[in-house]
Structures are given as C-alpha cells and as structure tokens.
C-alpha positions in Angstrom: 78.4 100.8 100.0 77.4 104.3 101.7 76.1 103.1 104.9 75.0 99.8 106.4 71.8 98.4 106.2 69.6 95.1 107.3 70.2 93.7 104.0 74.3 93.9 105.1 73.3 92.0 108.7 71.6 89.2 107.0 74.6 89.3 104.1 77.0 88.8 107.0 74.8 86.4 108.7 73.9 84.0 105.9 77.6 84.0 105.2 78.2 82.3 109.1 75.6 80.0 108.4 77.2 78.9 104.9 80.5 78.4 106.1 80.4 78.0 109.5 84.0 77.1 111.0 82.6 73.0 111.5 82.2 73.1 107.5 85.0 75.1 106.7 87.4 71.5 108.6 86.0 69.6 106.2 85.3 71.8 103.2 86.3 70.3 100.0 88.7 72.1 97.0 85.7 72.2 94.6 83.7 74.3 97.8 87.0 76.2 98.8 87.5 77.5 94.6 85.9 76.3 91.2 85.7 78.7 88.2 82.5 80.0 87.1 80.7 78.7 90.6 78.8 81.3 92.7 78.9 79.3 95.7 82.5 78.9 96.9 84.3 80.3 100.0 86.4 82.4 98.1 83.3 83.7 95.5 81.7 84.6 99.1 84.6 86.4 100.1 85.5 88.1 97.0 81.9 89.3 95.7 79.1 88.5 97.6 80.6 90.0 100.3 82.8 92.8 98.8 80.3 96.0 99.9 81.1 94.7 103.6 84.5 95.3 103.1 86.3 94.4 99.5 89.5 92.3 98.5 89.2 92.9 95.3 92.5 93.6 93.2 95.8 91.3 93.0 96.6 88.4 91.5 93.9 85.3 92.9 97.4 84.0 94.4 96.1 85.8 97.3 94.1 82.7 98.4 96.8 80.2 98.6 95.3 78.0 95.6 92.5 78.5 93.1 91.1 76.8 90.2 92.4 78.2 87.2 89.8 79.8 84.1 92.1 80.8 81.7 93.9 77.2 81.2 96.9 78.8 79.3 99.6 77.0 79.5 102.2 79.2 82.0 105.2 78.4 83.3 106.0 77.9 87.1 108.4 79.7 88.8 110.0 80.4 92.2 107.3 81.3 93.6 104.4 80.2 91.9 103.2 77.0 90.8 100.6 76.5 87.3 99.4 73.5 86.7 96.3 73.0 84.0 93.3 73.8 86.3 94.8 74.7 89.1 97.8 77.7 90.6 99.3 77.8 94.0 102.1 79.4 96.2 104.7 76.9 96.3 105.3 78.0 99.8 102.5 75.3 100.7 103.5 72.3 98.7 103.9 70.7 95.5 101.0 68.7 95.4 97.6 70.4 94.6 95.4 68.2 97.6 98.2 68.9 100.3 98.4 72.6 99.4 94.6 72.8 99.5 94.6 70.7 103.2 97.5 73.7 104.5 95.8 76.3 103.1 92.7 74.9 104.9 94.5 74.7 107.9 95.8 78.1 108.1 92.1 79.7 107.4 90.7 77.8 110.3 93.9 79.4 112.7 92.4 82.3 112.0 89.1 82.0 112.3 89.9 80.0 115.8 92.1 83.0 116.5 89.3 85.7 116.2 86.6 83.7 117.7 88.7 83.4 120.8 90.2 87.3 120.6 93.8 86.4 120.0 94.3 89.3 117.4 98.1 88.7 117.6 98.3 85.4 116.4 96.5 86.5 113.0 99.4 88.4 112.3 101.9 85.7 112.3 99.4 83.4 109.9 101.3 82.4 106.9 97.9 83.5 104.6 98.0 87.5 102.6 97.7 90.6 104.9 94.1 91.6 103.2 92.7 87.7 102.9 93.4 86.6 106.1 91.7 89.8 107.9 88.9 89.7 105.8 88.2 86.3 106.9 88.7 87.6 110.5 86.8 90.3 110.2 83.6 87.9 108.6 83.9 85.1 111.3 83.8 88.0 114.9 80.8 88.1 116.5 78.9 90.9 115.4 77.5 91.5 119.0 80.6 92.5 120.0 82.8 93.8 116.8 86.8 93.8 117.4 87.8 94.2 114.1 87.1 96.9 111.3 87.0 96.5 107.5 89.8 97.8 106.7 92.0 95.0 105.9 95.2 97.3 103.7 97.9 97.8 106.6 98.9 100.9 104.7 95.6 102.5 105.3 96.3 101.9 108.6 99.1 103.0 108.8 98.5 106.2 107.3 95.3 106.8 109.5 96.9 106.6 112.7 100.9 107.9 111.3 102.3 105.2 112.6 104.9 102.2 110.8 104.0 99.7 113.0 103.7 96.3 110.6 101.4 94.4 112.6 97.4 94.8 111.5 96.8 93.5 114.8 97.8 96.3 116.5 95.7 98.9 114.9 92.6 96.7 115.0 92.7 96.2 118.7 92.5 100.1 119.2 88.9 99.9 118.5 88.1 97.1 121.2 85.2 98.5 123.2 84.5 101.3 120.9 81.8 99.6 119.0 78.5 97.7 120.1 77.4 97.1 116.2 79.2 95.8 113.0 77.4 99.3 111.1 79.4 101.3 113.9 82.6 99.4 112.9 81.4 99.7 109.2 80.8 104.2 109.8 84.6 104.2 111.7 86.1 101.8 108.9 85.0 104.8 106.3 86.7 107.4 107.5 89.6 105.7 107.6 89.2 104.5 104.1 88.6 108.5 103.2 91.4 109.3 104.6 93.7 106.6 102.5 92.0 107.5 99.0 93.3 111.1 99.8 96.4 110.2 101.1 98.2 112.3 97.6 96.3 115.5 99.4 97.0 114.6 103.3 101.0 114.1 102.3 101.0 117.3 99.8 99.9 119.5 103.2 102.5 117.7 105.7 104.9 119.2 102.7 103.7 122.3 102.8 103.5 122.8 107.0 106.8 120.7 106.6 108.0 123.6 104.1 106.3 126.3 106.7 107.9 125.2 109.7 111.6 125.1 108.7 112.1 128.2 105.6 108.8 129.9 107.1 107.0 129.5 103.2 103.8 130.8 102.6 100.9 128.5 101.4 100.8 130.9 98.1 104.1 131.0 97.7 105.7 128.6 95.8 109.1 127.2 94.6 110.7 126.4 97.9 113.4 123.4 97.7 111.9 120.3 99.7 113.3 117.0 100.7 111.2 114.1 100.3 111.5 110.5 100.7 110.0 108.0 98.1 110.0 104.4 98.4 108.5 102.7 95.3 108.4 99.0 94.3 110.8 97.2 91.6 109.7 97.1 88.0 110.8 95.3 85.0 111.8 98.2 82.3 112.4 95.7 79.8 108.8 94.1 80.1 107.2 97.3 80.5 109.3 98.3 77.0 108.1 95.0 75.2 104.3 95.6 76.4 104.0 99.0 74.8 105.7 97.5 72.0 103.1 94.9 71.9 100.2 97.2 72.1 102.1 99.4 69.8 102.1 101.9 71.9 98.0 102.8 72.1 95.8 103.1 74.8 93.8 100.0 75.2 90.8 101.7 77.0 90.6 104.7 75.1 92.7 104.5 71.7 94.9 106.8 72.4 98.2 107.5 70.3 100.8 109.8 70.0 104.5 108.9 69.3 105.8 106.2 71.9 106.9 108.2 75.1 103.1 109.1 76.5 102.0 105.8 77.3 102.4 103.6 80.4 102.1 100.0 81.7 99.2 99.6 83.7 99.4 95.9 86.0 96.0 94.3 86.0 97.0 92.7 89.4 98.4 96.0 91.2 102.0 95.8 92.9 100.9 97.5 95.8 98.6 94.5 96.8 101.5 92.2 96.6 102.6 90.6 99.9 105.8 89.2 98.2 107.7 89.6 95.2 106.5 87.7 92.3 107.3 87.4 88.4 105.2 89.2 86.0 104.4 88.6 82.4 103.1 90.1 79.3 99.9 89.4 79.9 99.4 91.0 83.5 100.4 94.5 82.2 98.6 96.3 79.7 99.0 99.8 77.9 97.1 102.9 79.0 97.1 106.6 78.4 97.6 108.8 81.8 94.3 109.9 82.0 93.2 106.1 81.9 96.3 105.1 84.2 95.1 107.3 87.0 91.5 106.3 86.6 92.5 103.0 87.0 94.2 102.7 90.0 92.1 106.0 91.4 88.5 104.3 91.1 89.6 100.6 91.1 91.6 101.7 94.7 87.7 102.0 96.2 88.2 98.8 98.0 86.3 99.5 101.1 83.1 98.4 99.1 83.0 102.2 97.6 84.4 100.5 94.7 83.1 102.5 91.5 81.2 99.5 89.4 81.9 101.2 86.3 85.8 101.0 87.2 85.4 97.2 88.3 83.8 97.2 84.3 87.2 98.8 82.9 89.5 96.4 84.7 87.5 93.4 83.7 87.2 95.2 79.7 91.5 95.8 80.1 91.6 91.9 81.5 89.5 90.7 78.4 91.7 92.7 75.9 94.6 91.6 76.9 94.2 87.9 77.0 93.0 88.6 73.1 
C-alpha cells in the first residue's frame, strides 16, 4: 500500500472490534486457525490486514499452532511437531488443546503489554519476532501510536546502524513523534525503503570505507576490501537432491542448461526464521537466477508493498512443488 487511507482506519478498526482482547481469553482453536476459513485471527493477521503492515513469508510455524491444509503425512522432529490436521512448536507442549491454551496465553501478554505501554516486556514473549509485533502493533491505540509497522528487527537495525537485538528499543524512539497511525504508517516506509536497498546502502559504506583508508576513487576500481559476511547454515546435500529432483530446470521459467546454473530457492525463507529448524524436499524448490532474485527481491515487499504478482509466483512455486 502507497499511503494510508480511511478505508485502512476502518480495516484497523473493524479488526479491534473482531477480536477485541475479552474475545481473544476465550477464543477457540477453530477461531485462532482453520484452513480455508476467512474469519480466523491469524487469516486477519496474515491477509486482511497485510497492506497495514505484512507477515507474510516463513513457515505458518510462526503462529505457535495452525491447522494443517496439506494433510501429508510428515514426520516430527526436535522442533516441530505434525500431527494429521494440526502442526506446532513443541516448545509449547505435546498436546494440541494445551499448546493452543499457551499459545493463547502468550498473545494476550502482549496485547496486555502494549495496551498498558510496557514495550520491554514484548521482547521477552516467547511468540516470533514479526508475529508478536504485529499483534502489538494492531491492538495500540491509534490515538496515540507507539509502535510502527515495521515488525523485521533487521530493518531496524539497519535503519538506525545499530545491533541492538531488542525491537523494543527501536520502537520506543518514535514515542511522541506521531499523533496518527498514517504518520506511523509514512515513517514505517522509509524505513522499509531503506531495508529493500540495503545491497546499495552497504555497497557505498564499501566504497567511502575503501575511500577513507587507500584514498580510492568512486571510478576507480579493483581496490582489495575486507568484508564481513554472516550467512545462515544450509543443507548441501538437500539442496544437491532437490535439483536432482527437479532435474535441474527452473520451475518458474523452464530454464535448463547443464546442472551448475541452478539454485535452491526455500518457499519459507531462512531469513524469517527465529530458530533453527529442519527442512525437507518439499520446502525448497529449483529456480534459475533471474527467478531466484525475483523471488526473494519482490516477495521481500513485506511492508504491505508486497508486488501481488510476486505473492502469485510463490503460491504458483508452492503448488508445483507439492505436485
């Protein structure tokens, strides 16, 4: 969404009214997550109410629990738990109705913990970085805004060049600053521009990096740099098998030639992963370059920018690889 409008006041509005904190105590599983239903918290949360700030992207293990669509049979693991209609963290239990009542428990925390301006204790809520600020960020009161959608902590931290791991800490720099949820909404943009050039903004602290110790001219190039990369573990031998699978053709756009072009794209990108998790086959697909970056380029819009024909791709790739 470009700019805010009375259609986004009522959205957020009618959103309060739906689930307002009294309901969400005594919400049931079937009204917290239910496949295929347009009327559930997490249905709000995730479309209805993505162009006011999106969570789209990662695996649906970012809401503690959710009833299953795909009723594959998968197998649980350390971290995860899959049972026929419903998954969960096994951080919160073994049992489907307990897991739902904690994660219950921890949503109202928050949204106890915003109403009464204790940003602080969000961070320490056991719920995903980008879930449990979004519900923050939906349950403020708009008259007097303290929080920003922006819910990535890395956008934050790139905006403001700072490490600091607590959301909390960049969202109370905006206390006072803003009498409406659109002025919130404007701010949250730039920093959202900022993040989706964050390739260019780290290319030029290279360059005046580059400039400031050998003296290098913009034009001039070939200068020896030192950089520091930190990337996230991948599984070569799953990546390997996948292309193998796909036989090593682009699955957007057909592309072939010989085996060492083509990558492994993940459906549910690592980046959006709060812990570590196992991944199989069938969150990984094969993609050309050109369709790798365009991918994770476009589908990366999540400030509600999001390109709806790139949303279309990842649900096309999603579709394709469950054939």
């Amino acid at each position: 969404m470009d700019k805010w409008t009375t259609d986004s006041n009522k959205l957020f509005d009618n959103f309060q009214k739906e689930f307002p904190l009294s309901k969400i105590k005594i919400m049931t599983l079937d009204e917290y997550t239910k496949a295929g239903a347009t009327t559930t918290f997490i249905y709000w949360l995730e479309k209805k109410l993505d162009e006011l700030g999106s969570i789209w992207g990662g695996s649906s293990f970012k809401f503690g629990i959710y009833n299953r669509k795909d009723k594959k049979n998968v197998s649980s693991n350390n971290t995860s738990v899959y049972q026929k209609d419903y998954a969960w963290y096994r951080k919160y239990g073994t049992d489907r109705d307990q897991v739902f009542n904690k994660v219950k428990s921890l949503i109202v925390e928050v949204i106890e913990a915003v109403q009464s301006g204790n940003l602080n204790a969000i961070d320490d809520i056991d719920l995903g970085t980008v879930y449990k600020w979004k519900i923050a960020f939906h349950y403020q009161d708009p008259t007097k805004p303290l929080i920003i959608p922006i819910f990535k902590l890395d956008a934050m931290q790139l905006y403001f060049k700072s490490r600091d791991k607590k959301m909390s800490s960049f969202q109370k720099k905006f206390h006072g600053q803003f009498k409406t949820l659109e002025e919130a909404f404007r701010f949250s943009q730039k920093v959202w521009k900022n993040y989706i050039e964050r390739d260019v903004n780290i290319l030029s602290e290279v360059i005046s990096e580059s400039n400031a110790v050998g003296k290098v001219e913009d034009d001039i190039e070939g200068a020896k740099i030192t950089t520091q990369v930190t990337s996230k573990k991948r599984s070569s031998k799953l990546v390997a098998s996948v292309k193998k699978r796909d036989k090593y053709i682009c699955k957007a756009c057909g592309f072939h030639y010989k085996k060492k072009i083509v990558q492994a794209h993940h459906l549910d990108p690592l980046c959006e992963r709060d812990t570590p998790g196992k991944t199989t086959k069938y969150d990984l697909i094969t993609l050309c370059p050109n369709c790798h970056f365009l991918a994770h380029y476009l589908l990366g819009e999540s400030d509600g920018s999001r390109n709806k024909d790139a949303q279309i791709l990842l649900n096309n790739l999603k579709k394709i690889n469950k054939k």
